[in-house]
C-alpha positions as CSV (number, residue, x, y, z in Angstrom):
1,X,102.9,216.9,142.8
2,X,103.7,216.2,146.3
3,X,106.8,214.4,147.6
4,X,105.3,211.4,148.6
5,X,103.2,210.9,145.2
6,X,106.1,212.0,143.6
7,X,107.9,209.2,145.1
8,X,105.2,207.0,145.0
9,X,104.7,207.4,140.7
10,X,108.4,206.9,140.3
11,X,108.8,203.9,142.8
12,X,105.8,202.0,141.8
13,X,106.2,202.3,137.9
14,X,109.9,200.9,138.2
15,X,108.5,198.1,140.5
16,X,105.8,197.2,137.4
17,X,108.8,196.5,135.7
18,X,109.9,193.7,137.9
19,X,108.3,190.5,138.2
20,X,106.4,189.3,141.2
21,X,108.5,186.3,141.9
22,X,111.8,187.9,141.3
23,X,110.3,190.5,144.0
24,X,109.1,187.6,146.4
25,X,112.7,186.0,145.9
26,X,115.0,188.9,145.7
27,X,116.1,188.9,149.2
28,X,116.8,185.2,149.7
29,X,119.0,185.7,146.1
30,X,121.2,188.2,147.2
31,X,121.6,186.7,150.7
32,X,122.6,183.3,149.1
33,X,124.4,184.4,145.8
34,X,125.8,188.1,146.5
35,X,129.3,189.2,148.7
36,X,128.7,190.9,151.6
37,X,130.4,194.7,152.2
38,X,131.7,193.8,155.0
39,X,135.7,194.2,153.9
40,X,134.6,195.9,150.6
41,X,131.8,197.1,148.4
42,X,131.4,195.0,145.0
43,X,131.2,197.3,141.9
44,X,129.4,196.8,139.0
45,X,128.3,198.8,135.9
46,X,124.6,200.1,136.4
47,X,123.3,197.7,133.2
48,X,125.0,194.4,134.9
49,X,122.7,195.0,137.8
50,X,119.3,196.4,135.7
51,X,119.8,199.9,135.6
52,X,120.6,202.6,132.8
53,X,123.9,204.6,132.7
54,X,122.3,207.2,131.2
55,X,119.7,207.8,133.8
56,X,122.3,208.1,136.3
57,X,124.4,210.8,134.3
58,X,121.5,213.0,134.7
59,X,120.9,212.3,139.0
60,X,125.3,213.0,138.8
61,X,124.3,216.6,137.1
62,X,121.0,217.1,139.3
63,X,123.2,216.7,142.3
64,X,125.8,219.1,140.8
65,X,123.4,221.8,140.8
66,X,121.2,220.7,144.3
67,X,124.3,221.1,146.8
68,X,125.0,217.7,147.1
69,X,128.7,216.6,148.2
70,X,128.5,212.8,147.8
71,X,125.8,210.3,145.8
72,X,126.3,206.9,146.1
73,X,124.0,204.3,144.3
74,X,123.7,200.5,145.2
75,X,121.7,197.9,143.8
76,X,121.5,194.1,143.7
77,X,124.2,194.4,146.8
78,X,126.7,196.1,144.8
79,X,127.6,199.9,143.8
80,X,126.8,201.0,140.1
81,X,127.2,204.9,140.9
82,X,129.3,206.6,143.3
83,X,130.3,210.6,142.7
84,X,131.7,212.8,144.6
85,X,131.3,216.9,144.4
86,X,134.6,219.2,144.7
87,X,136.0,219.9,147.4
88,X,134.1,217.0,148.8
89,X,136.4,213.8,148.7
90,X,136.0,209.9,148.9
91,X,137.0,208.6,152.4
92,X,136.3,211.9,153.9
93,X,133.4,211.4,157.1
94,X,130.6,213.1,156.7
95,X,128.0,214.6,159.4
96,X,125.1,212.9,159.3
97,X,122.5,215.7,161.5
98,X,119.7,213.9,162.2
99,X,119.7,210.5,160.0
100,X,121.7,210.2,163.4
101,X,118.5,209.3,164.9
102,X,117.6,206.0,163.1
103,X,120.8,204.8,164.8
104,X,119.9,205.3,167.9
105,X,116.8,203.2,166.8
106,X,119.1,200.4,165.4
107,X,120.5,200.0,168.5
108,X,117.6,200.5,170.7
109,X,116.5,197.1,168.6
110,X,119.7,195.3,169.1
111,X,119.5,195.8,172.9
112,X,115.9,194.8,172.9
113,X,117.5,191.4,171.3
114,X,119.8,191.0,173.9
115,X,117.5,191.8,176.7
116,X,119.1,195.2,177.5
117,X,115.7,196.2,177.7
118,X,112.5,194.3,177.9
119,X,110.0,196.2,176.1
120,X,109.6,199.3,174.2
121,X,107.1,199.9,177.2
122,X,109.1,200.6,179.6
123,X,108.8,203.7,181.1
124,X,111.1,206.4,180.2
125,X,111.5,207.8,183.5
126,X,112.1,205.1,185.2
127,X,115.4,204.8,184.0
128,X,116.3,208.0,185.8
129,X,115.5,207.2,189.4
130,X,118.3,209.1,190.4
131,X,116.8,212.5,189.0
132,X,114.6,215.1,190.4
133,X,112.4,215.8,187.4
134,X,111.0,219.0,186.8
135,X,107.4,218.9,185.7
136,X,106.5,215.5,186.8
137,X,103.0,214.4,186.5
138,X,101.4,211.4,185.3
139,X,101.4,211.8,181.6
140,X,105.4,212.2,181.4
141,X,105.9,209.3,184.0
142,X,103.8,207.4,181.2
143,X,106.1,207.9,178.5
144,X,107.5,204.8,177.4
145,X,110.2,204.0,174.9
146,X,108.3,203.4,172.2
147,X,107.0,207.1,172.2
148,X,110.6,208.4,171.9
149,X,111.0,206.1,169.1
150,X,107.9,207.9,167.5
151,X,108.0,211.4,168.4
152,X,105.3,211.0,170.4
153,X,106.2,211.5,173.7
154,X,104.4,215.0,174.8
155,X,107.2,216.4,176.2
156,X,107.2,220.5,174.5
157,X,109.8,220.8,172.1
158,X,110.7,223.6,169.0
159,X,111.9,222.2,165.9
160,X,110.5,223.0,163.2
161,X,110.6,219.8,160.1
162,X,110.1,223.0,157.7
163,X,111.0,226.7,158.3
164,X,111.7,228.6,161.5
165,X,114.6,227.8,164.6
166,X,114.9,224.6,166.5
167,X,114.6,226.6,169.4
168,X,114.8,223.8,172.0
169,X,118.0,221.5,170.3
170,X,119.7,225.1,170.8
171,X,119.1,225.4,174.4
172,X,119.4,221.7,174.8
173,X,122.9,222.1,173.2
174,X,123.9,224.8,175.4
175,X,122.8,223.7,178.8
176,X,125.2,221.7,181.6
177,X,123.2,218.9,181.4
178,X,121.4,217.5,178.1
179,X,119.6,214.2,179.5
180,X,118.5,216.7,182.0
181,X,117.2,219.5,180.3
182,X,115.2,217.3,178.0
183,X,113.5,215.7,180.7
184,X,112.4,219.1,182.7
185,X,110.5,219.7,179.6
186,X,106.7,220.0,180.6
187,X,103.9,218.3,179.1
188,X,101.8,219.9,175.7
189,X,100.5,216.6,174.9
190,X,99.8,212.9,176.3
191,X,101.8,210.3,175.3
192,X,101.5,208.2,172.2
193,X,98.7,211.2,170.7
194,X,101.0,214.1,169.0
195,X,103.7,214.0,166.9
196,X,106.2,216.6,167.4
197,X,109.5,216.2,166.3
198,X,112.2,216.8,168.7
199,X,116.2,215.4,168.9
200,X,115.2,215.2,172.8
201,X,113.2,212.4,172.5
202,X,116.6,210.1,170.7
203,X,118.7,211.9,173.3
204,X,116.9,210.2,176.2
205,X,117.2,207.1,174.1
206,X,120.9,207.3,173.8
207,X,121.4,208.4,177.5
208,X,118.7,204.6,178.2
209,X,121.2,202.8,176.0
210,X,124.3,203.9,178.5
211,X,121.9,203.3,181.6
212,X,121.2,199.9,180.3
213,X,124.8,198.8,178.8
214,X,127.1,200.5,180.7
215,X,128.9,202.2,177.7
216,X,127.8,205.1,175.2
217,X,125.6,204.6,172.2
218,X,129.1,204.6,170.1
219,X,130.9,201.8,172.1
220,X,127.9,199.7,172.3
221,X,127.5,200.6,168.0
222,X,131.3,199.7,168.1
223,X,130.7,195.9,169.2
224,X,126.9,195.2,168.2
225,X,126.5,197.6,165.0
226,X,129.1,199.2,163.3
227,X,132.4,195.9,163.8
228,X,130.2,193.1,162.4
229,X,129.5,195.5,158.7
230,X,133.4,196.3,159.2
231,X,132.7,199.8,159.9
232,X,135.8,201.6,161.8
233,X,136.1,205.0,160.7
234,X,133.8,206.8,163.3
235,X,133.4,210.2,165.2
236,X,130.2,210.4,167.3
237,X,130.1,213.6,169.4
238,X,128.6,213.4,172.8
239,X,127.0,215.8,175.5
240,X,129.3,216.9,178.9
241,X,128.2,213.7,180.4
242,X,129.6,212.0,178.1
243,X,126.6,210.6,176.3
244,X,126.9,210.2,172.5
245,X,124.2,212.8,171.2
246,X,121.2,211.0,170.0
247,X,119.3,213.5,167.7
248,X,122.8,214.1,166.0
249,X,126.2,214.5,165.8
250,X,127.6,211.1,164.2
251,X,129.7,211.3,161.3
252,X,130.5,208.3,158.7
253,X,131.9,207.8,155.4
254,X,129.1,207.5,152.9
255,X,130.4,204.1,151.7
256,X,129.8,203.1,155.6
257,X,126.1,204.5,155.8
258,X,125.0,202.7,152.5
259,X,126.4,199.6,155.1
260,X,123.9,200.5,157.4
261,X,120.8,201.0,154.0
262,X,121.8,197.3,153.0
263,X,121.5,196.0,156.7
264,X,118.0,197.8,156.7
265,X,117.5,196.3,153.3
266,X,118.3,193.0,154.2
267,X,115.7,193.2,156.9
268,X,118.2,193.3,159.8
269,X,120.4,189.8,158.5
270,X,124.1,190.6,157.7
271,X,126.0,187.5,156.2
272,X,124.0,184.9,157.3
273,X,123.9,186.5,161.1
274,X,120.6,189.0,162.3
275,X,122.0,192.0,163.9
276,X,118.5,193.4,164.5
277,X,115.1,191.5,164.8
278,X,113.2,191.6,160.9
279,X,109.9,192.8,162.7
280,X,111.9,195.5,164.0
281,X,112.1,196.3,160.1
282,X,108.4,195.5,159.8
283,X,107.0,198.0,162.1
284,X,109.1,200.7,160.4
285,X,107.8,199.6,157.1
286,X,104.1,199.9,158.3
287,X,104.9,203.1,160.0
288,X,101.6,204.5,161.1
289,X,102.1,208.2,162.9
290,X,101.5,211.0,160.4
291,X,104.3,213.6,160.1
292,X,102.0,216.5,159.0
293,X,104.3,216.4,155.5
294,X,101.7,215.3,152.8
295,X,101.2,211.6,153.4
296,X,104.8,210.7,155.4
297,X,104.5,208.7,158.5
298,X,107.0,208.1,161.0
299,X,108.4,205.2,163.5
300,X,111.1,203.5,165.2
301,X,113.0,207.2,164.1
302,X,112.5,206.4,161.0
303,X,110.7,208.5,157.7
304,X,108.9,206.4,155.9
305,X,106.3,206.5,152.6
306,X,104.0,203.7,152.9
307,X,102.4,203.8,149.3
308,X,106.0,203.5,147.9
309,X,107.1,201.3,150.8
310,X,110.6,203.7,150.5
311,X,111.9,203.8,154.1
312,X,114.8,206.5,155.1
313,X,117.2,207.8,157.6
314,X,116.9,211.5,157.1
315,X,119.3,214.5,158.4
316,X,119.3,218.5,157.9
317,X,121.0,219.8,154.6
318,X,119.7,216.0,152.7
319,X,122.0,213.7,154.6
320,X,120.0,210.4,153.8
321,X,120.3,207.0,153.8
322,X,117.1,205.7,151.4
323,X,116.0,202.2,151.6
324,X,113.9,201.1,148.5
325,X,112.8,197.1,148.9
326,X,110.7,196.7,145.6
327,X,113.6,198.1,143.6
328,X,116.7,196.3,145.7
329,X,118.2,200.0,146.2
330,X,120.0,201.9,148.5
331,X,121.0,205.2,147.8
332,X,123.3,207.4,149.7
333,X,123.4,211.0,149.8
334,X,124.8,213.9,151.5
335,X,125.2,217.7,151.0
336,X,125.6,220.7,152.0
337,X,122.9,224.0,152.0
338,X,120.5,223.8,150.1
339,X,120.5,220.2,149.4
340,X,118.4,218.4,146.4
341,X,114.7,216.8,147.1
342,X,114.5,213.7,148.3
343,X,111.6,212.9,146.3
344,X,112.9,213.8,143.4
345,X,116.4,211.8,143.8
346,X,113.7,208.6,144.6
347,X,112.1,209.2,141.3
348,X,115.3,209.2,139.4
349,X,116.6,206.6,140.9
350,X,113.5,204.6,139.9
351,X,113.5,206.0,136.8
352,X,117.0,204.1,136.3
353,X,115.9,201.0,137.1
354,X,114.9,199.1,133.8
355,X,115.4,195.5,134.4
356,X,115.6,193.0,137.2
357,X,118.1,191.1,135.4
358,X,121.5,192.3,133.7
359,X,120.6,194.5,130.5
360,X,123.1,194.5,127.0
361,X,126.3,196.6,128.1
362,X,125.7,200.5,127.0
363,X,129.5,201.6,126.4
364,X,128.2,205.2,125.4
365,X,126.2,205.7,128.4
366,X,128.5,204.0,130.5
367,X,131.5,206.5,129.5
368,X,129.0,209.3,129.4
369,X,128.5,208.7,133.5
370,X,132.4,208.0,134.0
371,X,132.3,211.5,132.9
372,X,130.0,213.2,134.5
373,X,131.4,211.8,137.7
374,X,135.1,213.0,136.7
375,X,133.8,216.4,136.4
376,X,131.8,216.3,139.6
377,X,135.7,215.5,141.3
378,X,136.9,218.7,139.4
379,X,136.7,222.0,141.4
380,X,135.6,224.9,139.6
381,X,137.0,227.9,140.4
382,X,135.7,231.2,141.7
383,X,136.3,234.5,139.7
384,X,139.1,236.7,141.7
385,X,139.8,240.1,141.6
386,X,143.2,242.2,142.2
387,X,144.6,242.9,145.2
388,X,144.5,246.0,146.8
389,X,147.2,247.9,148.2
390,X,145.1,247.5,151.8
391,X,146.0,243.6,151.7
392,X,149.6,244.4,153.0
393,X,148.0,247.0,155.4
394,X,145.6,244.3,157.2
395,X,147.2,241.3,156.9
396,X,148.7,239.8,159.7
397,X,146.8,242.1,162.0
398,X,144.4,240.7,165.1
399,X,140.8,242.0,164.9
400,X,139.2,241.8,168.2
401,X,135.0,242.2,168.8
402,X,132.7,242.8,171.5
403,X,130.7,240.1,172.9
404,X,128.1,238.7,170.2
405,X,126.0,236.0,169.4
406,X,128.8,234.0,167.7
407,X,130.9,234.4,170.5
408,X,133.8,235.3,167.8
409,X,136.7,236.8,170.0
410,X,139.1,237.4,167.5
411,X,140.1,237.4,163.5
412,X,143.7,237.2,162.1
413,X,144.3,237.4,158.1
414,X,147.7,236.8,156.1
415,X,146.7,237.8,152.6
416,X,150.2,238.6,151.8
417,X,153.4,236.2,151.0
418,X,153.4,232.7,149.8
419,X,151.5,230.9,152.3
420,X,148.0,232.9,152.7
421,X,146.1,232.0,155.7
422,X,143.5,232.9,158.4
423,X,142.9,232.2,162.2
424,X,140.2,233.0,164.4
425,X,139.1,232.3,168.0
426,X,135.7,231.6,169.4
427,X,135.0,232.6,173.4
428,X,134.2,229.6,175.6
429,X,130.8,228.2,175.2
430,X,130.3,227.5,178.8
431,X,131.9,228.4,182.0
432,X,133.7,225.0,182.3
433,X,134.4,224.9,178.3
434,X,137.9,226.3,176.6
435,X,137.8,228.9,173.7
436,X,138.0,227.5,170.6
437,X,140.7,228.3,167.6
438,X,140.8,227.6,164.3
439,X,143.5,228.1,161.4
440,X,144.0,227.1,158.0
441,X,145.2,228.1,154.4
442,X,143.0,230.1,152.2
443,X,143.1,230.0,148.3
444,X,143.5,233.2,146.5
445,X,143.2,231.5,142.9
446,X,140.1,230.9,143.0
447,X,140.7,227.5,144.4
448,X,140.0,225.7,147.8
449,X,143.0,225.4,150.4
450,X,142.8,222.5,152.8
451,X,144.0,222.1,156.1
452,X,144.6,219.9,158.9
453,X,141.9,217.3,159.5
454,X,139.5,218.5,162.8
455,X,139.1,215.3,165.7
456,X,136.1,214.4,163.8
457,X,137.8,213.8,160.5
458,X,136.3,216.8,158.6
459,X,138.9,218.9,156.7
460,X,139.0,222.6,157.0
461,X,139.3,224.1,153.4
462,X,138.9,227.8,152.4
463,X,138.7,230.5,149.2
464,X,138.6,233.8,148.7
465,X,139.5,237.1,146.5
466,X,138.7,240.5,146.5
467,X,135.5,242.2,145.1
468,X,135.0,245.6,142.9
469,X,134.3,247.5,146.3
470,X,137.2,246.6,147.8
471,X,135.9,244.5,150.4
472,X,137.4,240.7,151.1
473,X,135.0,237.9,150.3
474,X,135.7,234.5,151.2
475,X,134.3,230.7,151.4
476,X,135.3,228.6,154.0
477,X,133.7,225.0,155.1
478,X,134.9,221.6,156.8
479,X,134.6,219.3,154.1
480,X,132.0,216.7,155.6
481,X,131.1,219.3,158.1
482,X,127.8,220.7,156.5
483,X,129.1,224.1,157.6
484,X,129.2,226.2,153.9
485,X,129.5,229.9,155.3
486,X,130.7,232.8,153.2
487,X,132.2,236.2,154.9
488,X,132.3,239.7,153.7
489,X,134.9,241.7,155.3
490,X,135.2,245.6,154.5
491,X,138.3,247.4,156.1
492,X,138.1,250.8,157.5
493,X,140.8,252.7,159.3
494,X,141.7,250.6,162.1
495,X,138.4,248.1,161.7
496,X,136.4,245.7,159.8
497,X,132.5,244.9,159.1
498,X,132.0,241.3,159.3
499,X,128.4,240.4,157.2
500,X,128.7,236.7,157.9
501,X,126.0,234.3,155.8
502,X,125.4,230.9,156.1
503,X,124.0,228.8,153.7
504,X,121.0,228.6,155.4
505,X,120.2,230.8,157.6
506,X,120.2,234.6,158.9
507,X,123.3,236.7,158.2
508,X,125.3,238.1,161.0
509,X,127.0,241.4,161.0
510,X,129.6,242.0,163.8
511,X,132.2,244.8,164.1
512,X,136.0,244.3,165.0
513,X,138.7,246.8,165.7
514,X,142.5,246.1,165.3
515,X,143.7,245.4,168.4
516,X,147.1,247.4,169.9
């Protein structure tokens, strides 16, 4: 079954269940009747709000096995599941990849509502007077906002939804000038006729925002979005100009992006006050530009199911933020790798949902989730083997390598002694960049080491133990950072093979030599 029919069957079935009139009324009940998250979330037992412990144990195990690092579950406005995967932690950030973009679009609709902007069409490029533009002709000077919004623009851009390398994003990310390099872009298409997804096309967004407020897309979320649902604990990366990245690159606590599903939920109204316009909302709901992925369309940056009327922010590695407005869901979920189907989390979820009203208190099922949860928070840990007599030899020393695609510069380990730990240096990214330099603890039990937090509020945290061949494997990630990489390092004479491997991804093998 595909994912949208797969969503579709669970969504619809669950919404059988529920009256017409409770569906018709739910929103104006929960506005009237229900606390706002503003200072806090409410929490609730799934069967006071309609839904069945017992379902939820098993989405707690499916994200246990499907890479996920955080689930939370809210209906009827208040939380009825929330787990969170070892290492992973509560009140840890988390990045978010692309379900960055349909923040932008939030606040591309709130400065529409001010008059920041006076229609989505408005010509992009005439924002950017001040530019020479590469490739100027008439069908990029007749993009308008609204075809950023819907990854429609024409403008030719590699990023692949499925398999292969988003090409473009990695030159975008490593030119001088982002706004710029997007808009040099040539034309494949006219405006408003392809879809083609692209991070450029919310990057120009974020850099209108900025023209159009005078402050980045994370100040302007500061006042209009993110302070009136209370949210405060934010890192939002930027480009060298300074603009906050609009394809990517914000990071939030996962408690703080289901804020942002009930505000979509809600259809833009936050206690009694509308932050963004409800046919805003609308449009999204009746998305109408076909994604090429089985029947998905897409707008206002938005991925959206029509048949199950499921709406969601959507980000590499299943960071997502689903809206479901027949079942009076949101559902928040973030990972790492390999991350579980969306479609099949949607049908679970549905599948929980028995009743529109409170059902007879489960205790069993109820203690049988409190569990599963609880062992979701308990690391397992990883099978070590003994040291070698070579971990004395090696440790402390600096391994330096040649120039390579990682731009690693150098790689210190201290495998010996009570405080094991590992350092290693990246070579400036730019000419007008500084190297980078990492350090942290490293686990030899089998267990995770954490370190200091990062700017962004990720936590660097790193395993590792020696294999039958004598070579050094180890784990390392920033906890929030969707960044799961695991090393092998064999040591030979005065050098090491590095075979690094992502968890998605090509593996890399570099050589270093121990320096004098």
């Amino acid at each position: 079954m595909s994912l949208p029919e797969m969503m579709r069957s669970a969504v619809l079935t669950a919404a059988l269940l529920l009256p017409c009139q409770a569906l018709c009324e739910l929103a104006h009940t929960n506005e009237s009747s229900q606390a706002w998250p503003t200072k806090e979330w409410r929490t609730s037992t799934p069967e006071e709000q309609g839904m069945g412990s017992a379902a939820l144990a098993k989405l707690v195990d499916y994200g246990a096995t499907h890479e996920l690092e955080s689930m939370l579950i809210v209906r009827h406005g208040a939380i009825v599941a929330e787990a969170y995967y070892a290492p992973f932690r509560a009140g840890v950030k988390h990045r978010m990849n692309s379900a960055t973009k349909s923040v932008i679009g939030t606040l591309v609709a709130i400065a529409l509502k001010e008059g920041r902007l006076s229609s989505t069409d408005q010509r992009a490029v005439d924002f950017f007077a001040d530019r020479t533009i590469a490739n100027l002709d008439d069908r990029k000077r007749a993009i308008t906002i609204q075809n950023l919004l819907d990854m429609t623009s024409g403008l030719s851009w590699t990023e692949p939804l499925g398999d292969g390398r988003p090409q473009s994003m990695i030159a975008m990310e490593r030119s001088a000038d982002w706004t710029q390099f997007v808009l040099d872009q040539p034309m494949t298409d006219g405006p408003g006729t392809t879809f083609n997804y692209s991070s450029g096309n919310p990057h120009l967004l974020s850099a209108i925002l900025t023209k159009t407020t005078g402050e980045s897309a994370l100040d302007y979320a500061r006042e209009r979005l993110f302070g009136p649902l209370g949210i405060s604990d934010v890192f939002w990366r930027q480009d060298p100009q300074g603009v906050s990245i609009g394809g990517f690159g914000l990071f939030l606590q996962p408690r703080d992006m289901a804020k942002l599903g009930y505000l979509w939920l809600r259809n833009g109204v936050w206690d009694g006050a509308e932050i963004i316009p409800q046919a805003w909302i609308d449009r999204i709901r009746h998305a109408t530009i076909p994604m090429g992925i089985a029947n998905l369309r897409y707008g206002n940056l938005f991925w959206v199911d029509p048949d199950s009327g499921v709406f969601y922010a959507n980000g590499f590695h299943g960071q997502r933020i689903f809206v479901a407005p027949a079942l009076d869901v949101v559902a928040v979920a973030t990972a790492t790798g390999f991350s579980a189907s969306g479609s099949a989390m949607i049908g679970m979820i549905a599948d929980a949902v028995k009743s529109d009203g409170p059902l007879p208190p489960d205790v069993a099922s109820q203690s049988l989730l409190a569990s599963r949860i609880r062992e979701a928070a308990t690391e397992k840990p990883l099978p070590v083997g003994q040291t070698p007599d070579i971990a004395k030899t090696i440790s402390g020393k600096v391994f330096r390598f040649a120039d390579n695609p990682l731009r690693l510069d150098s790689l210190t380990l201290t495998l010996d002694g009570p405080n094991p730990s590992y350092a290693y240096a990246f070579k400036p990214a730019r000419p007008d960049s500084a190297a980078e330099r990492f350090e942290g603890p490293i686990g030899l039990d089998g267990l995770y080491r954490t370190g200091s937090p990062r700017p962004e509020g990720t936590i660097p945290a790193a395993k590792g133990g020696w294999s039958y061949d004598g070579s050094f494997v180890v784990q390392f990630e920033d906890l929030g950072g969707d960044n799961l990489r695991r090393a092998f390092l064999s040591f030979k004479g005065e050098g090491v093979d590095l075979v690094l491997v992502p968890e998605n991804g090509y593996s890399i093998k570099l050589h270093g030599e121990a320096a004098d």
